[in-house]
N, C-alpha and C positions, 0 to 999 in steps of 0.2 A: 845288623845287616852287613854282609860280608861283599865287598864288588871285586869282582876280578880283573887286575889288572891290564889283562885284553883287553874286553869289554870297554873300560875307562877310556883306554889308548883312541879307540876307533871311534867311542861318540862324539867325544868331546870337541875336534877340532869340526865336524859338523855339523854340534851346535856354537862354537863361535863365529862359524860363516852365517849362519840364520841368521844371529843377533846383530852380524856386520849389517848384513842385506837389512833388514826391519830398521837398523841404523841409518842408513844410508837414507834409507825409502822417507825416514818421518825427517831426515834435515831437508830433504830437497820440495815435503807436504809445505816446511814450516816455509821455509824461502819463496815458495808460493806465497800461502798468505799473506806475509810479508812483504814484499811486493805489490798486492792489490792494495792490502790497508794503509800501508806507511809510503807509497811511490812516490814517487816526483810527480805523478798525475795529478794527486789532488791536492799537495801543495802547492802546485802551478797554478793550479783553479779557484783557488783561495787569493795567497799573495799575487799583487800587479807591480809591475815594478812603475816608478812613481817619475814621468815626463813634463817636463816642460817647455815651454816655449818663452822667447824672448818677448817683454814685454807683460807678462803674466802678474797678478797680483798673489803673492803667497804669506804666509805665516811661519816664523821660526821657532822651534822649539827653546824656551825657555833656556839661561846657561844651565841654569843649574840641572834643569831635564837631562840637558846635552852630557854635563859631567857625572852624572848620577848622585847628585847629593839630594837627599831630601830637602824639603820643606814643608811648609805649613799648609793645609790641604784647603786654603782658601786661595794658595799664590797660581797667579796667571799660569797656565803652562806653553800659552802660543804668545810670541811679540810680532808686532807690524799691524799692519803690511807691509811688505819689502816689495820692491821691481826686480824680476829675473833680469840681469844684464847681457848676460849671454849662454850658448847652452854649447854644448860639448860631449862626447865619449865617455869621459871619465864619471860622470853624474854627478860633478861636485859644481855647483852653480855660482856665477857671483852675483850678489844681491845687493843693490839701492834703497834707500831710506829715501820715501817721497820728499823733494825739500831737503835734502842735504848735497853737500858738498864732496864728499870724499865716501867713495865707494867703500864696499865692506869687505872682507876676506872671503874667499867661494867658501861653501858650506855644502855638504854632502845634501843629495835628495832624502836620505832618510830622516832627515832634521828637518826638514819640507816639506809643506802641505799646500794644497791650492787655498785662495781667500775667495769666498765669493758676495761680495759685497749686496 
């Protein structure tokens, strides 16, 4: 098969604009779909972010939950109930030990679940 030179010269850069454009077309399909399936929509509708109120009875995650160390697949993974002390912006709560004396160190809400007795 012999191709002439000409020829070669003039098709070729419009088929690299085609393949640009068809390029183009399938990143801006896939960013669609990506968008409807992976959005912030339905992860919003899923996760709630986790409130409380003062006075609340809640449970904490276990230390060892909290640090990531394994253990034995009988061991508690919630302790308490604890008292919300006070609530705040930052979502880090400080919590009371019914019957004790000396408050605890605030603890993130994600370490916090509600109790309900």
């Amino acid at each position: 098969m012999v191709l002439r030179s000409g020829v070669l010269h003039e098709a070729r850069p419009q088929e690299l604009e085609a393949l640009d454009e068809n390029d183009d077309k399938a990143c801006s399909n896939l960013q669609v779909i990506r968008d409807e399936l992976l959005g912030p929509t339905s992860y919003d509708n899923v996760v709630r972010p986790r409130k409380f109120q003062v006075g609340d009875l809640v449970l904490r995650a276990a230390p060892y939950i909290m640090r990531g160390i394994s253990s034995s697949k009988l061991a508690p993974k919630w302790e308490g109930p604890f008292i919300i002390m006070e609530t705040n912006e930052t979502r880090y709560y400080p919590i009371d030990k019914p019957g004790s004396d000396k408050p605890m160190a605030p603890i993130n809400a994600k370490c916090l679940k509600m109790h309900y007795p």
